[in-house]
KEGUVO-278470 format. One record per residue: residue in three letters; x, y, z of N, C-alpha, C, O in turn. Coordinates in steps of 0.2 Angstrom, whole numbers, padded with zeros to 4 digits, always signed. Example, Ala and Ser with C-alpha at 12.3 -4.5 7.8 and 13.67 -1.06 7.14 Angstrom:
% KEGUVO-278470
ALA+0066-0028+0039+0062-0022+0039+0066-0016+0039+0071-0017+0042
SER+0064-0011+0035+0068-0005+0036+0064+0000+0039+0067+0006+0040
END
This chain:
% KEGUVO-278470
UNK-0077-0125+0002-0076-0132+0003-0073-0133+0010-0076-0138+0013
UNK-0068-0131+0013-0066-0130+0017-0071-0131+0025-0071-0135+0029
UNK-0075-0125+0024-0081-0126+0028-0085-0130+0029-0089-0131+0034
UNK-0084-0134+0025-0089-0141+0026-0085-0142+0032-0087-0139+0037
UNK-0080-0147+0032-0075-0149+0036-0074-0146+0043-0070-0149+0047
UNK-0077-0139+0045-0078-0138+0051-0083-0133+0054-0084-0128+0051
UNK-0086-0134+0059-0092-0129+0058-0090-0123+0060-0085-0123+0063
UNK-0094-0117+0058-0094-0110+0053-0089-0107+0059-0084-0104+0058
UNK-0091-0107+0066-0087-0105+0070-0081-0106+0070-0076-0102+0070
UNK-0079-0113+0071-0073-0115+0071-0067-0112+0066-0061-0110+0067
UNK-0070-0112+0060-0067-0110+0055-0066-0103+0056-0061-0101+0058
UNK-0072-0097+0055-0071-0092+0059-0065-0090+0063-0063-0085+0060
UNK-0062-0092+0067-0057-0093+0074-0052-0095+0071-0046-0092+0073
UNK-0052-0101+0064-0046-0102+0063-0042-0097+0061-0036-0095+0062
UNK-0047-0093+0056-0044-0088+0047-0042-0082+0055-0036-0080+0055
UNK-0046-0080+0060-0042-0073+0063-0037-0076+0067-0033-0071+0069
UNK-0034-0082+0069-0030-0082+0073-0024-0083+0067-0018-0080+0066
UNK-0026-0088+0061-0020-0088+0055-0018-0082+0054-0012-0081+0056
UNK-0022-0077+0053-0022-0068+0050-0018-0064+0056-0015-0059+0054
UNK-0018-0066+0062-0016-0063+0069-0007-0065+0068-0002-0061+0068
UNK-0007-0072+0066+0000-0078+0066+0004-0075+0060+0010-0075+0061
UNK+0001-0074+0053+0004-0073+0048+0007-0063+0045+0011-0061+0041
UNK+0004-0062+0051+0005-0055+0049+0011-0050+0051+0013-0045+0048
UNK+0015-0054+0056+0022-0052+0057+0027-0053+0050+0031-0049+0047
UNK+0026-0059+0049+0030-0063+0042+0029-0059+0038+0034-0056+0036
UNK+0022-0057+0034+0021-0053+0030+0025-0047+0029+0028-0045+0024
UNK+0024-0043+0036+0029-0037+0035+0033-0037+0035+0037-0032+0032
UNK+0037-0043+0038+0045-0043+0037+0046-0044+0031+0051-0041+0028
UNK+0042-0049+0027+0045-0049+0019+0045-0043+0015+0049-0041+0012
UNK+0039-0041+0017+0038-0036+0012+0042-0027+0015+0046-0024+0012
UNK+0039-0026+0020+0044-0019+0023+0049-0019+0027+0053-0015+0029
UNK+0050-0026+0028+0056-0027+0033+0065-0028+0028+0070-0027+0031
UNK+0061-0032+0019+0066-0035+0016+0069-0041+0016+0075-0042+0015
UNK+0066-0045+0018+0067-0052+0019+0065-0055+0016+0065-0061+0018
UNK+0061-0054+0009+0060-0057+0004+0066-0058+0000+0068-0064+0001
UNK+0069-0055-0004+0075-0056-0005+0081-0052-0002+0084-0047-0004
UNK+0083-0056+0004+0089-0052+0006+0097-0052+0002+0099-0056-0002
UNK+0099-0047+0005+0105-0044+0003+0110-0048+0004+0115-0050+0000
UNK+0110-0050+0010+0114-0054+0015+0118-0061+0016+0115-0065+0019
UNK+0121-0062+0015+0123-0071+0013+0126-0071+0019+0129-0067+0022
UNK+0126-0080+0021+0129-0084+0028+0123-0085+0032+0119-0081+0032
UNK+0122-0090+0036+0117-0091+0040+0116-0087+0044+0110-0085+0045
UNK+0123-0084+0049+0124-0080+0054+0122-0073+0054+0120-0070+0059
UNK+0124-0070+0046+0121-0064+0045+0114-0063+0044+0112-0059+0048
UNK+0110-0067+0041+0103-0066+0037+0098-0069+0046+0092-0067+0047
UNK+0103-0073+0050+0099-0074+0057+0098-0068+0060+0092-0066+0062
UNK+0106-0063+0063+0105-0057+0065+0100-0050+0059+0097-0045+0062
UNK+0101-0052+0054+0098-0046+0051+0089-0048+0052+0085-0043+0054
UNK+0086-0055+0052+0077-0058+0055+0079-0055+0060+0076-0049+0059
UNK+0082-0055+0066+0080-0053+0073+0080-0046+0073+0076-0044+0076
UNK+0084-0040+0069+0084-0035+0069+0078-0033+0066+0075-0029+0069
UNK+0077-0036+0061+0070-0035+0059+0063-0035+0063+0059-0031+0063
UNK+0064-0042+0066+0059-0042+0070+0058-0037+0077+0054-0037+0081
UNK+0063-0034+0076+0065-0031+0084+0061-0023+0082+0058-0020+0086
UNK+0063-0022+0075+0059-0016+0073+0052-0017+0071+0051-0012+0068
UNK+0048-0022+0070+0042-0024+0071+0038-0022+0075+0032-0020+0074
UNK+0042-0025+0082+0039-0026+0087+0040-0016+0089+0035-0013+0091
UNK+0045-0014+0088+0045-0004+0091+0041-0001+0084+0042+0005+0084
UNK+0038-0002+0079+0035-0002+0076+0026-0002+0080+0023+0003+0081
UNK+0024-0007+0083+0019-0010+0086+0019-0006+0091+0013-0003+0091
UNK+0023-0003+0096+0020+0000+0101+0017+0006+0102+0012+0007+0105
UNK+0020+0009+0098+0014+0015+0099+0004+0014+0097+0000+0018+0099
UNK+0004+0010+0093-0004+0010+0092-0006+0007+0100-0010+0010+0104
UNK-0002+0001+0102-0003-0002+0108-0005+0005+0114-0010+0006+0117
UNK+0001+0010+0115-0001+0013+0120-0003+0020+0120-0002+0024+0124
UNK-0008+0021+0112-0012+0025+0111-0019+0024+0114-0022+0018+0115
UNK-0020+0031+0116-0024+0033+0122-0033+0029+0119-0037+0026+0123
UNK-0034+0029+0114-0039+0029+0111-0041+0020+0109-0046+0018+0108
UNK-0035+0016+0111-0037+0009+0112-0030+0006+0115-0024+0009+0115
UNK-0033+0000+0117-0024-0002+0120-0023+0000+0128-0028+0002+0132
UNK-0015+0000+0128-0016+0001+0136-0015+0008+0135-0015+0010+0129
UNK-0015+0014+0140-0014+0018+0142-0012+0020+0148-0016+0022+0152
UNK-0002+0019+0150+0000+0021+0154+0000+0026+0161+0001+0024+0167
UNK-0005+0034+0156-0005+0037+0161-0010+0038+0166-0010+0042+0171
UNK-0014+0033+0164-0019+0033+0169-0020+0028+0173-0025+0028+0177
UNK-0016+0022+0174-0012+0018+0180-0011+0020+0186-0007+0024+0187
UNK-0014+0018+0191-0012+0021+0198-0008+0014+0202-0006+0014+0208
END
């Protein structure tokens, strides 16, 4: 139903950039624990997201600068 409402590509483009946008959230709930945190007060459950997200993103680098796609460091001149 959806589809009707935009054509095949458009919508296409929407679902991988949604899938690209929601995919951080997801693992923070699910592997990072932020679905139900531990934590109470604003302050704490803020710094424990950003911790979270901060091992996301050192989570992310190594695929990034694996030689077999992504960038590759050693071959930069």
């Amino acid at each position: 139903m959806r589809e009707a409402a935009f054509p095949p590509i458009i919508y296409r483009i929407s679902l991988a950039t949604r899938k690209r946008i929601e995919e951080p959230f997801g693992w923070m709930k699910t592997v990072g624990g932020l679905r139900k945190t531990l934590h109470r007060g604003r302050d704490l459950v803020k710094w424990f997201s950003v911790l979270i997200a901060i091992v996301y993103n050192l989570v992310r680098i190594p695929p990034l600068l694996a030689p077999s796609g992504g960038i590759c460091l050693e071959h930069r001149k």
